[in-house]
LUMKOL-319608 format. One record per atom (N, C-alpha, C): x, y, z; residue in one letter. Coordinates in steps of 0.1 Angstrom, whole numbers, plus 5000, padded with zeros to 4 digits. Layout:
BEGIN
XYZa...
***
This chain:
BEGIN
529245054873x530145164875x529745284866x529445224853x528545364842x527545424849x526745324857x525445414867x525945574877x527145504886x527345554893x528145694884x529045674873x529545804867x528645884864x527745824861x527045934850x525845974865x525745964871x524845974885x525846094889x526846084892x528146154893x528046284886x527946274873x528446394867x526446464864x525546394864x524346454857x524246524874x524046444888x523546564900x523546694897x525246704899x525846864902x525146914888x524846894875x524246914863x522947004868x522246884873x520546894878x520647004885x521646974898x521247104907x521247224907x522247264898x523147344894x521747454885x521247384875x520047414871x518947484878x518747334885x517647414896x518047554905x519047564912x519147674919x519447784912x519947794897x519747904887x518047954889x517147954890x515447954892x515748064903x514948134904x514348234910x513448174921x514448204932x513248094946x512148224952x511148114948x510048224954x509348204969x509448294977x509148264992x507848324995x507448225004x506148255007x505548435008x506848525011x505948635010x505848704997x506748654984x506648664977x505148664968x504548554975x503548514969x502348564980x502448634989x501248624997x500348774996x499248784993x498248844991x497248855001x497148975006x496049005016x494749095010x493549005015x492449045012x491749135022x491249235021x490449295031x489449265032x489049245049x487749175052x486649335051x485649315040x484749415039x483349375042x482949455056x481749385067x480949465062x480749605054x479449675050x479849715034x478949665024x479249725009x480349875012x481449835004x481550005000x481550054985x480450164987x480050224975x481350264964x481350244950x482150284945x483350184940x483550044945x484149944950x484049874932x484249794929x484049744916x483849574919x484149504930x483949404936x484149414952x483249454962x483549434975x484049334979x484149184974x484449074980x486349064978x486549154969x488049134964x488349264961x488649344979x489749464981x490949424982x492149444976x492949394978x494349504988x494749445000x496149515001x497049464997x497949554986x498949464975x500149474982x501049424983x502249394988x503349354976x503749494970x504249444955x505849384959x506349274962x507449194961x508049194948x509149204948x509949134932x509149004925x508548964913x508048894906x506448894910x506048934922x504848884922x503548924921x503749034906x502349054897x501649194906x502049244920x501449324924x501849474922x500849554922x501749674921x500649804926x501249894935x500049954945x499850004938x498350104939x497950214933x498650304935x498950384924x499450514925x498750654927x499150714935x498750864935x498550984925x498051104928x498351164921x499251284927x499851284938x500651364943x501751284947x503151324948x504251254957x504151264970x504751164976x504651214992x505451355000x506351384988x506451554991x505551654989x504651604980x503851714978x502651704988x503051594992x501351564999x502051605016x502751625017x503651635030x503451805031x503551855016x503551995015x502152065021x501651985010x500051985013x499252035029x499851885035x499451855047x499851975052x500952045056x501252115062x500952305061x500352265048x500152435041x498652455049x497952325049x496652325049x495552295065x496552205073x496152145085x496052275093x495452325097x495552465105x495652415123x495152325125x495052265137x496552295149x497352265135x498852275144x499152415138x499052515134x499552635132x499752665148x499052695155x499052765169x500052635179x500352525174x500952415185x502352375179x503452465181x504752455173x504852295180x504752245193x506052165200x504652025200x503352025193x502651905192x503651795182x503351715188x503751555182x502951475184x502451395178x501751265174x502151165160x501351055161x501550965149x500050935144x499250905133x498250855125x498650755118x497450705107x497150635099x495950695093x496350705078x495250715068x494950555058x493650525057x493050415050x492750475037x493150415026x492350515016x491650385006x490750375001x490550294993x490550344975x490850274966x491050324954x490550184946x489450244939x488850144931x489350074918x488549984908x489849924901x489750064889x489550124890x489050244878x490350364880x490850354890x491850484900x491050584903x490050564910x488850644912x488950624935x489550744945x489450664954x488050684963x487650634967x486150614971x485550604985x486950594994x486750595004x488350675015x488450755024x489050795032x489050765045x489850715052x489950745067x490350675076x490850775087x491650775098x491550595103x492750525102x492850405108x493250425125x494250505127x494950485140x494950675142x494450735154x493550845154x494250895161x494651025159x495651105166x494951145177x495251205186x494851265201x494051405198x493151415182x492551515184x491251475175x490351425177x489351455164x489651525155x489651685154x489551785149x491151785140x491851765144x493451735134x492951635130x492651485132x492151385122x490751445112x490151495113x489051535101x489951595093x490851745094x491651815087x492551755078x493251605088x493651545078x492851475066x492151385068x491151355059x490851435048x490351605050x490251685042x490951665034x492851685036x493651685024x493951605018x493751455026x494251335015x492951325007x491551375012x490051354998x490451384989x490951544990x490951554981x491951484965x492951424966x493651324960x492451224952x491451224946x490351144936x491051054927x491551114920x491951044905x493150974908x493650844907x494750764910x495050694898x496150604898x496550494886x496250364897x495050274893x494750134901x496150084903x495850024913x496849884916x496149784909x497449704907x496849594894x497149464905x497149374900x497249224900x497749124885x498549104887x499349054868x498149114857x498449314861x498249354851x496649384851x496349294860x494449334861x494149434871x493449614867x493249624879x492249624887x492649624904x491649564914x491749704923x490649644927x490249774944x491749714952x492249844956x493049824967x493249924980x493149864990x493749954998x494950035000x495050125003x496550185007x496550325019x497750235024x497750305037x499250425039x498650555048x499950645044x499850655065x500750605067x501750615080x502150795080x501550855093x502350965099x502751015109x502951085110x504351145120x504251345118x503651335138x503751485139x504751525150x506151585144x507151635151x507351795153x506651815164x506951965166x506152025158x504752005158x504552065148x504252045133x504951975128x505351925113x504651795111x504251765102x503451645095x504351565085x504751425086x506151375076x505251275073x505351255060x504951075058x505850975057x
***
């Protein structure tokens, strides 16, 4: 009968415990590597680009810019000449940027290609020039990472 009391009172004890713990789920922990098929110059380890996916607890944390995405929105728009003459153009892109573990970025370009060559180079132009970053780290180490800026052309306008 002492087995079963104290079985009794230590469970709810144990469990109680355990679910105090910070549950960590698989995406919490999941890290994506980029598959790199030709050296890229500048890189500090090609075999380990990392796209960081910073989750609550889990050590990641993206590289930082040196402009905000308002400014870089400003940017884009002061500078793209492509759409000055096309008030009512709309499309979407992707920019790939690579940023080495130094915050040095080393590589630019167009993932998902708007409907013009010539607007995708102009873009390119303005996010190059962006060089000097703060690395993305890994618990604090930092690593080459990828980072990607999603856009949107409404009427005209360039939004990130």
């Amino acid at each position: 009968m002492k087995k079963i009391l104290i079985a009794v009172v230590a469970l709810p004890l144990v469990l109680a415990c355990a679910s105090s713990q910070k549950p960590t789920s698989g995406l919490g922990n999941f890290m994506a590597t980029m598959q790199v098929d030709e050296p890229i110059p500048g890189v500090c380890d090609n075999t380990k680009v990392l796209a960081l996916l910073p989750f609550e607890g889990n050590g990641q944390v993206k590289a930082q810019p040196p402009l905000t995405k308002k400014q870089l929105s400003e940017a884009l728009n002061a500078e793209v000449t492509f759409l000055k003459d096309k008030p009512t153009y709309s499309d979407t892109g992707m920019v790939n940027l690579i940023v080495n573990c130094e915050g040095t970025m080393v590589r630019c370009q167009i993932d998902n290609k708007t409907q013009s060559p010539e607007l995708d180079q102009q873009i390119v132009a303005v996010f190059s020039r962006m060089k000097d970053w703060k690395p993305g780290t890994y618990k604090g180490t930092p690593v080459d990472s990828s980072v990607l800026y999603r856009f949107t052309i409404e009427n005209g306008v360039i939004s990130l």
